[in-house]
C-alpha positions as CSV (number, residue, x, y, z in Angstrom):
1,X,115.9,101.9,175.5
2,X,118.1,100.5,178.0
3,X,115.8,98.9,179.9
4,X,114.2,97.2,176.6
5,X,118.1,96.2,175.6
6,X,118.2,94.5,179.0
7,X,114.8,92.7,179.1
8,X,115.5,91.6,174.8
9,X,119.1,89.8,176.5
10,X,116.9,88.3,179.4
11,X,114.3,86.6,176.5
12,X,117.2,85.2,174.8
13,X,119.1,84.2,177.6
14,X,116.0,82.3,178.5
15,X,115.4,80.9,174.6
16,X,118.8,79.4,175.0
17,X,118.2,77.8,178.3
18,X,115.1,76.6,176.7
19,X,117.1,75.0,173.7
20,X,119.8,74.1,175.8
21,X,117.2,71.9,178.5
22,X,116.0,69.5,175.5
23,X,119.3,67.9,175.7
24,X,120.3,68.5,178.9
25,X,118.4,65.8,181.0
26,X,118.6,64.1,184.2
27,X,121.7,61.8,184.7
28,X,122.4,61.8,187.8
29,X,120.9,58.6,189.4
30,X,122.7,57.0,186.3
31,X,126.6,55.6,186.8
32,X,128.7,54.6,184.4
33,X,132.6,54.1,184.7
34,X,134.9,54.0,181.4
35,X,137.9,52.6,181.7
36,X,140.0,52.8,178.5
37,X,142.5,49.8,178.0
38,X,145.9,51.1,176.4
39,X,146.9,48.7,173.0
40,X,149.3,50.8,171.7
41,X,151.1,50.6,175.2
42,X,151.4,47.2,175.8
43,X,152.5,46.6,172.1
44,X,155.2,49.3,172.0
45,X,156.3,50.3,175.3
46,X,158.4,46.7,176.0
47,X,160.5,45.2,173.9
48,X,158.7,43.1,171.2
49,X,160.7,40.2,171.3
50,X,158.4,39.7,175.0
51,X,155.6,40.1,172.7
52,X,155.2,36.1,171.6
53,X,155.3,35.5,175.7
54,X,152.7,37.6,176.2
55,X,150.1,36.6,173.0
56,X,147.7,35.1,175.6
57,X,147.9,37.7,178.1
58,X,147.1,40.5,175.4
59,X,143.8,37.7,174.0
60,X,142.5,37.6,177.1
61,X,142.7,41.5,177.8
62,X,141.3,42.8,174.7
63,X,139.3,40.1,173.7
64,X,137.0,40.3,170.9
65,X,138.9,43.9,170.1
66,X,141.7,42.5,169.5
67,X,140.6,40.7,166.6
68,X,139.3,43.8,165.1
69,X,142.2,45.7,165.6
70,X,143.8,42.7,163.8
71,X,141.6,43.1,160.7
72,X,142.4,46.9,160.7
73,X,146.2,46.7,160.3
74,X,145.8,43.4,158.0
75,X,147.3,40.7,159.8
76,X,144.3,38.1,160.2
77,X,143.1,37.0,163.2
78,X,144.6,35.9,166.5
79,X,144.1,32.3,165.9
80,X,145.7,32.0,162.2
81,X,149.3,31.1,162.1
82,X,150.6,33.8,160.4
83,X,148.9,36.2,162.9
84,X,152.1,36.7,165.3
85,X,154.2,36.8,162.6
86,X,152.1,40.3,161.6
87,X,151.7,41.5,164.6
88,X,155.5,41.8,165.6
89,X,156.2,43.2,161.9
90,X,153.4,45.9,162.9
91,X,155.6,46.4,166.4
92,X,158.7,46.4,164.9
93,X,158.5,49.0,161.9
94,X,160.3,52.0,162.6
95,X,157.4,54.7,161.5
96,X,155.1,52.3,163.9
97,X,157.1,53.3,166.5
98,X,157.9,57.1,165.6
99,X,154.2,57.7,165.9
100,X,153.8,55.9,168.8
101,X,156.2,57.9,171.0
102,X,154.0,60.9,169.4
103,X,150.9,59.7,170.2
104,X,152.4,59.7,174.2
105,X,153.2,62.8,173.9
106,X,149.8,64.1,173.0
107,X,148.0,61.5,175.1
108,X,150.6,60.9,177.9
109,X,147.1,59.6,179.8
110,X,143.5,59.6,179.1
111,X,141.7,60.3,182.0
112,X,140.3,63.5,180.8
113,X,138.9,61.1,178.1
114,X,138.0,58.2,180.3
115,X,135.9,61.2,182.3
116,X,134.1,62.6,178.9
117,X,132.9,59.0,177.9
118,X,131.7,58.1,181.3
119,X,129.6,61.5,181.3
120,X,128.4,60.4,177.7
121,X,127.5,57.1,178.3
122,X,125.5,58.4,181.0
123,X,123.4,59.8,178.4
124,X,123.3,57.0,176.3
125,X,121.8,54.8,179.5
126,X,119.6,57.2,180.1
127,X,117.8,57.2,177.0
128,X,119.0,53.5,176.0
129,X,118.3,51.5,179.2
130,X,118.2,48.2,177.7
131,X,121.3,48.6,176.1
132,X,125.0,47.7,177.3
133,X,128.1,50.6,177.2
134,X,130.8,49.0,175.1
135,X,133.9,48.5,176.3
136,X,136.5,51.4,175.0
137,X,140.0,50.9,173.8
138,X,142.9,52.5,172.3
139,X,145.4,51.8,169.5
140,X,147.3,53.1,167.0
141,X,146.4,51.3,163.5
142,X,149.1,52.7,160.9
143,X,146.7,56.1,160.1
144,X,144.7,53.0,158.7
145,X,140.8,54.3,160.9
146,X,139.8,56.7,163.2
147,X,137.2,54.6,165.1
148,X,136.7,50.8,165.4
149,X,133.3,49.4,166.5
150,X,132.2,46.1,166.8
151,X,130.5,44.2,169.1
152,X,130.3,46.0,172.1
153,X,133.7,47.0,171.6
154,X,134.9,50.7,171.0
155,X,138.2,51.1,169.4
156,X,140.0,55.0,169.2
157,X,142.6,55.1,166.6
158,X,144.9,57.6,168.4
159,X,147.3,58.4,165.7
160,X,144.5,59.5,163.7
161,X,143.4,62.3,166.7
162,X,147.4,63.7,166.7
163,X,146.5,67.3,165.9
164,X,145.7,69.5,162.5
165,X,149.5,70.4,162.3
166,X,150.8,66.8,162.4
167,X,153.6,66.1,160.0
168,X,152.7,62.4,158.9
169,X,149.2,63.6,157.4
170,X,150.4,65.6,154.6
171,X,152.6,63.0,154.2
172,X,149.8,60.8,154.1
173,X,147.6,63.1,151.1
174,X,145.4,64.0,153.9
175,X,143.4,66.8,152.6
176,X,143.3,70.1,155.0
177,X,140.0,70.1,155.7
178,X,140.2,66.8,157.0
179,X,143.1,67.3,159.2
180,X,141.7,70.0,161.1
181,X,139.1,67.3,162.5
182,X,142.0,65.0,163.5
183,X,142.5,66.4,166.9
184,X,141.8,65.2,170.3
185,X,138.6,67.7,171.0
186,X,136.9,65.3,168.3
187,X,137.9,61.7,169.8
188,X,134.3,62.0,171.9
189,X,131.8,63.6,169.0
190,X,133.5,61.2,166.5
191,X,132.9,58.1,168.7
192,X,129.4,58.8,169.4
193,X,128.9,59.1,166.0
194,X,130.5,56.4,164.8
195,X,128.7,54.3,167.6
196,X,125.4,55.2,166.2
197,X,126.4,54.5,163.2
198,X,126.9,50.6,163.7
199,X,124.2,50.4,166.1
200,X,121.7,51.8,163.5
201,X,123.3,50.9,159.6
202,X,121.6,53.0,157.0
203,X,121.3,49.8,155.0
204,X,119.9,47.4,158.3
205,X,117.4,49.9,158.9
206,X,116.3,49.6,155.6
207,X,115.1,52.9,154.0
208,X,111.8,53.1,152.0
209,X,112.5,54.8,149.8
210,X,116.0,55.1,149.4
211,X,116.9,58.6,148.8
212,X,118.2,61.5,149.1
213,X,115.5,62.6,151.5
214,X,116.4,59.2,153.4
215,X,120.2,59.8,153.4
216,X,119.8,63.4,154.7
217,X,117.6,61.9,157.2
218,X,119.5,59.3,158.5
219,X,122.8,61.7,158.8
220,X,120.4,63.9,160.9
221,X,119.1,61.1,163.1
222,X,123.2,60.3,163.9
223,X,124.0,64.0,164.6
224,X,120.8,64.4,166.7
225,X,122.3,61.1,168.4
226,X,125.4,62.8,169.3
227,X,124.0,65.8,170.2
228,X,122.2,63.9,173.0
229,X,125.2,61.9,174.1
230,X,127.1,65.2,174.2
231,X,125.1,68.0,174.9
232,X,127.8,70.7,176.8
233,X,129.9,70.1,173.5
234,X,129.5,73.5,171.2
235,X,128.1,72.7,168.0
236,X,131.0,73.7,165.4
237,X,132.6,70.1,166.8
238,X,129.5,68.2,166.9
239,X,128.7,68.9,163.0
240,X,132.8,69.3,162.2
241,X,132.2,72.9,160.7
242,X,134.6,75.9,161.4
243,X,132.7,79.0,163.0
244,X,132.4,80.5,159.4
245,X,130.4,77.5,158.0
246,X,128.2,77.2,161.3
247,X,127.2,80.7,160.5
248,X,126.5,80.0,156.9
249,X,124.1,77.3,157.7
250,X,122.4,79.2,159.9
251,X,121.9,82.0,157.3
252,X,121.2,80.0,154.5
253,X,119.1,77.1,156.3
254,X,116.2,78.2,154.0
255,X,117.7,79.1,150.8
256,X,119.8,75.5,151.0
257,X,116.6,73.7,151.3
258,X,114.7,75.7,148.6
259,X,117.8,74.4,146.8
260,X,117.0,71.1,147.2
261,X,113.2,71.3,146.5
262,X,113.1,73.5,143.3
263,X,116.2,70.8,141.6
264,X,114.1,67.9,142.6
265,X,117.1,66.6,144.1
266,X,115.3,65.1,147.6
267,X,114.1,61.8,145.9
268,X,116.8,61.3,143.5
269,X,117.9,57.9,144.2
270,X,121.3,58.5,142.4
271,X,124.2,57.7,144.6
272,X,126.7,60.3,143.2
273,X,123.9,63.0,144.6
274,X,123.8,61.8,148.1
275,X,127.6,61.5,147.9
276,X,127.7,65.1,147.0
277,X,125.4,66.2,149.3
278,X,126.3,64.1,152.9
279,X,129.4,62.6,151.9
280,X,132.9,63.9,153.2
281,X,134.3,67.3,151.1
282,X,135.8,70.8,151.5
283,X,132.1,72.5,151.0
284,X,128.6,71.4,149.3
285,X,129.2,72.1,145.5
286,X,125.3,72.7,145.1
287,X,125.2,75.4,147.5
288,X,128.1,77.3,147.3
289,X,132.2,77.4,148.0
290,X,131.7,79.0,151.4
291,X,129.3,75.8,152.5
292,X,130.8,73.3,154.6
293,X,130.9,69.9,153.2
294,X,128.2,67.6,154.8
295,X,125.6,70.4,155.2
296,X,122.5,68.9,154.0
297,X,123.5,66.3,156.8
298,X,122.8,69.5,159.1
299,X,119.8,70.1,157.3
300,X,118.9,66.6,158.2
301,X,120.1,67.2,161.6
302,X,117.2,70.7,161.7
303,X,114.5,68.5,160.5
304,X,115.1,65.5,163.1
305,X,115.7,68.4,165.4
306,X,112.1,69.6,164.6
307,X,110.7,66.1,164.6
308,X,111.0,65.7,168.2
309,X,110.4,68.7,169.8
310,X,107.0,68.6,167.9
311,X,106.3,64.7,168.5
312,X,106.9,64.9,172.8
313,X,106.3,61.1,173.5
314,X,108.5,60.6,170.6
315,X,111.7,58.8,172.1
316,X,115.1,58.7,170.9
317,X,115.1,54.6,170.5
318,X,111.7,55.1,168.4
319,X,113.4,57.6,166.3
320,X,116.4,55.7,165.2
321,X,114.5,53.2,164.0
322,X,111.9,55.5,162.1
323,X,111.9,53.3,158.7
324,X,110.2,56.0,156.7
325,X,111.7,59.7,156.0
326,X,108.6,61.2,155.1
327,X,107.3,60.1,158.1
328,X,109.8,62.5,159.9
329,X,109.7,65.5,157.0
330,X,106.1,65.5,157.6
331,X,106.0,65.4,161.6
332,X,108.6,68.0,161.8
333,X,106.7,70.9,160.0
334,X,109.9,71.7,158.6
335,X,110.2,75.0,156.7
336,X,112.9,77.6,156.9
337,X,112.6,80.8,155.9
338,X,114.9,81.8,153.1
339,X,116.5,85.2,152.4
């Protein structure tokens, strides 16, 4: 019995190394170096009365990022006339500048972070080749975003990242269950995600037919996108779910999508529906208070999931741009087994 105990652990040890070697590919001839450029210091560490001296310095650092950081706190753009006059109201509030000393004292440097998007954007070179590694930036924005994207720009909202037990997001009607993603361990995941996002727009893509199906689809395609750009990252922070809810969806993979079947709910084209079923909430009202919210998105994610590792020459640039969600139902041979 013991020697059958040990050889069952060996088999799964080996499964998981299995699972575990789809994502984990070959980096290493690939170099990438992230530098993050600091907004939020060089607007609030010096006295903002130096800020109109040092308008140009600050457009010629951040660029293109500045302008959307601009857009974010609602001040215009760098060349309107108004826009200085914005920007040093934004540097001079007092509750501006209360949760910038708190973001430095949860992010007195970023390296760790520089080091974690220079891994992951190994990744994405390795299966985007073509494609350039946006520049990355931080800010603070007024708990106004979490993420900024634009055009090859990548904007992190630290005051959004300040931990589950910050004071200001009560304050702010923050519901718990989104708070307890607003913590630095979810900078990278949330990122990557939002990355893909922009790259690949649900509505540029353009689904036929849009659907449920299609939503559920797409939410997988992103999570399988960040699951590739972070594969060492344990899977409660790549899908957001506490342990608990991980371990729901794995129990109830089958009953959640028999769910979805028997209501005739995957080709309702009803906007409330896909809300309800990949939009942000405490849980998934259809399946069941102990459900996290989003979890037909990881249903997505377990079709995708199945999509490639039964279509081998299928690459990850060809998938995001897959057009049609039966064509990825179908090729994944998807069916879990329900209780």
């Amino acid at each position: 019995m013991k020697r059958l105990t040990v050889i069952s652990l060996i088999v799964l040890v080996l499964v998981g190394a299995c699972r575990r070697d789809r994502y984990r590919v070959d980096i290493s001839g690939i170099k990438v170096d992230v530098k993050i450029k600091r907004l939020e210091q060089d607007l609030f560490a010096h006295d903002p009365v130096r800020i109109p001296d040092t308008v140009e310095v600050l457009k010629k650092k951040y660029g293109e990022f500045l302008k959307y950081f601009s857009y974010v706190i609602n001040i215009g753009e760098p060349d309107d006339s108004l826009w200085l006059d914005g920007l040093l109201k934004f540097c001079t509030d007092r509750l501006n500048n209360e949760v910038y000393e708190a973001t430095l004292k949860v992010f007195p440097d970023l390296e760790w972070l520089e080091k974690d998007f220079s891994k992951s954007f190994r990744y994405y070179k390795y299966y985007f080749p073509d494609k350039s590694v946006p520049e990355v930036f931080s800010c603070i924005t007024g708990f106004n975003t979490s993420i900024i994207t634009g055009d090859s720009v990548l904007g992190i909202g630290l005051d959004r990242f300040l931990g589950s037990d910050c004071r200001y997001y009560p304050q702010l009607g923050i519901y718990t269950y989104l708070a307890d993603r607003m913590t630095p361990e979810y900078i990278l995941t949330g990122s990557m995600y939002a990355w893909a996002s922009s790259e690949w727009d649900y509505n540029i893509i353009g689904y036929i037919p849009d659907n449920v199906l299609a939503s559920i689809i797409h939410e997988g395609k992103l999570l399988y996108f960040v699951k590739c750009m972070v594969p060492w990252e344990n899977d409660e922070i790549i899908f957001g779910f506490s342990q608990k809810q991980m371990e729901f969806c794995l129990q109830n993979e089958g009953d959640m999508w028999q769910y979805l079947i028997e209501n005739d709910l995957l080709f309702s084209t009803d906007s409330f529906t896909k809300r309800k079923l990949v939009g942000e909430a405490p849980f998934t009202s259809y399946f069941s208070r102990e459900s996290p919210g989003r979890a037909a998105a990881w249903i997505g994610f377990r079709i995708v999931e199945a999509f490639m590792k039964y279509n081998k020459d299928m690459t990850l640039e060809k998938l995001m741009n897959i057009s049609d969600p039966q064509v990825i139902l179908s090729g994944s041979r998807y069916s879990p087994s329900t209780s």
